[in-house]
Every structure is written in C-alpha cells, then in structure tokens.
C-alpha positions in Angstrom: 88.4 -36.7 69.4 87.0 -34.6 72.2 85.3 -30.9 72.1 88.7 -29.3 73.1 91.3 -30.8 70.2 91.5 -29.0 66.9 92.8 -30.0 63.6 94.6 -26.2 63.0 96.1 -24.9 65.9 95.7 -21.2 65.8 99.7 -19.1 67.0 99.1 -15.5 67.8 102.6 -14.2 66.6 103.8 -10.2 67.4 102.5 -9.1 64.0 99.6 -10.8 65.1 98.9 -9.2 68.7 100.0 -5.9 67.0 97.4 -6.0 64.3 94.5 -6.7 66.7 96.2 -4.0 69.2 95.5 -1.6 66.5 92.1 -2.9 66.3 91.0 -2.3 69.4 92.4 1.1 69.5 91.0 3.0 66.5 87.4 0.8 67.8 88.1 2.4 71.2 88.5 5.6 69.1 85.5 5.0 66.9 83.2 4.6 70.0 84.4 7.8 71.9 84.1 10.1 68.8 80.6 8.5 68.4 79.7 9.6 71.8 81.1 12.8 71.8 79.2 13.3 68.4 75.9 12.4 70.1 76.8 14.5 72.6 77.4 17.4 70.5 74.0 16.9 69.0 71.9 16.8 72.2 73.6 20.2 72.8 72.9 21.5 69.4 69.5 20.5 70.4 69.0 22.2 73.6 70.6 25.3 72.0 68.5 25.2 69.1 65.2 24.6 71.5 65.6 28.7 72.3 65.6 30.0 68.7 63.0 27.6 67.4 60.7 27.3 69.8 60.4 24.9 72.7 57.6 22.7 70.8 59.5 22.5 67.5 62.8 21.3 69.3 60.8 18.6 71.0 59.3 17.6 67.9 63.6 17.4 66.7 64.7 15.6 69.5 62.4 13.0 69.1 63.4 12.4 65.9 66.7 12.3 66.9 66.3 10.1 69.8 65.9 6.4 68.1 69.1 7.6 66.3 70.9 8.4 68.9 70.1 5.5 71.2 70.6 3.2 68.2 74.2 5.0 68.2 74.9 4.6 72.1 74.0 1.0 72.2 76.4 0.2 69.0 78.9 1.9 70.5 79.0 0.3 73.7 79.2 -3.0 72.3 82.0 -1.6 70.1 83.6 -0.1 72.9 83.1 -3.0 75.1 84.5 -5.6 72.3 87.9 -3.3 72.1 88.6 -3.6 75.3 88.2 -7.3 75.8 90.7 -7.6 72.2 92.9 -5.7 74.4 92.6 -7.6 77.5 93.0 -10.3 75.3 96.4 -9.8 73.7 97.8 -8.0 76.2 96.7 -11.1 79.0 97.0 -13.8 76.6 93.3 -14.2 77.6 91.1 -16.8 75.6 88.2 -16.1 77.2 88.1 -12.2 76.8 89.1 -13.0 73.3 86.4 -14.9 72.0 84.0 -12.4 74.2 85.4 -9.8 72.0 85.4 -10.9 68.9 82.0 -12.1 69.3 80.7 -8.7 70.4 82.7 -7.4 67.3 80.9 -10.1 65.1 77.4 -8.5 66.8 78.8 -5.2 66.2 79.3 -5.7 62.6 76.1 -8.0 61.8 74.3 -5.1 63.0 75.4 -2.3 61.2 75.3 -4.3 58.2 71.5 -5.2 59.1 70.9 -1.4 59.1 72.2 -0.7 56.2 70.3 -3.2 54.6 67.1 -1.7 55.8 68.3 1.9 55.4 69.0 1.1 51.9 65.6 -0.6 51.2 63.9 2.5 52.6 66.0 4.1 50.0 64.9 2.1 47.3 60.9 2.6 48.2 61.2 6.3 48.6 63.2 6.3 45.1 60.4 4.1 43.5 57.9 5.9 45.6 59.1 9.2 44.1 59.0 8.3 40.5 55.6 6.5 40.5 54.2 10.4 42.0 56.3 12.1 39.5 55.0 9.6 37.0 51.4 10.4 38.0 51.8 14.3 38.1 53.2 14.8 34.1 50.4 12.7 33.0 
C-alpha cells in the first residue's frame, strides 16, 4: 500500500462544502472585527495621549502593544486559513485545503495555549492574593 491510498475515502457532499463555506466566512468576519477592534484602540490611545499626558499614554500603549500584536498575528493566520477553506471548496482544491485547515489547527492550538497560561496567571494571582490577605488579618 503506497503513501497515497487510504482505507476511508473522505466525499465532500453540498452540506458539506456549505458547512465549511460558513466557516470560513464568520472566520473572515472574526479576523476583520478583530482588526478593526485593535484599530479602534490605537485610536482611543492616541486620543487619550492629549488628556493624560504624553508620558502616561506611552506608558498605556506599551502595555497594550504585546496585546495587540499577539491579536494581529492570530488574526492573520485566522484570516489567512479562511480564505484558503474557501479556495478550497469553491476550487475543489486539496492543497489549499489542507493549508487551511492546518493554519486553522495553529490558530486554535494557540488560543487554547493562551488561555492556558492566562488562566494559570489567574490561579497565582488568586493564590497570591489570599496568602497577602492571609498575612495582613493575622
């Protein structure tokens, strides 16, 4: 049996194509309301910058920027997997298919790494919180 031959042989059926045309849609939707939302807060920033003080909006942007380029680079992949699904079923193209689902996949794995982490953080400051309130009735 050679690299190409399966034992399940996978049919892509109109339910099918309309499923993962959806898909890539509200993805392609996701990713531009993301962008516009960063957008939105690099102008909130710059605005901001006159009423607070050139120094203290600095100090926000920066804090602001690991988020936001985090963001952008998610959403490029996500943007960039939704078109290849819809290259995909509207070309019958394997290749762009697989591309796109494995950029999905990346997508996915992660978002669900940084929740993991955001949640630990969680967790510490939690614990970190009640070991100080702890100390502070005693």
């Amino acid at each position: 049996m050679n690299n190409t031959e399966t034992i399940f042989e996978l049919k892509i059926d109109e339910t099918t194509k309309n499923n993962f045309k959806a898909v890539s849609l509200w993805a392609k939707i996701n990713a531009v309301v993301a962008f516009i939302s960063i957008g939105i807060s690099i102008a909130t920033i710059i605005l901001t910058a006159g009423m607070i003080g050139a120094d203290a909006a600095g100090s926000l942007f920066g804090q602001q920027f690991i988020a936001m380029s985090i963001s952008i680079l998610l959403n490029v992949v996500l943007l960039s997997a939704a078109k290849n699904i819809q290259k995909a079923v509207s070309f019958t193209d394997q290749g762009a298919f697989n591309k796109g689902l494995g950029e999905l996949a990346r997508y996915l794995k992660i978002i669900g790494i940084l929740f993991i982490v955001a949640s630990i953080l969680v967790i510490i400051i939690f614990l970190f919180l009640l070991l100080v309130g702890g100390f502070g009735r005693g």
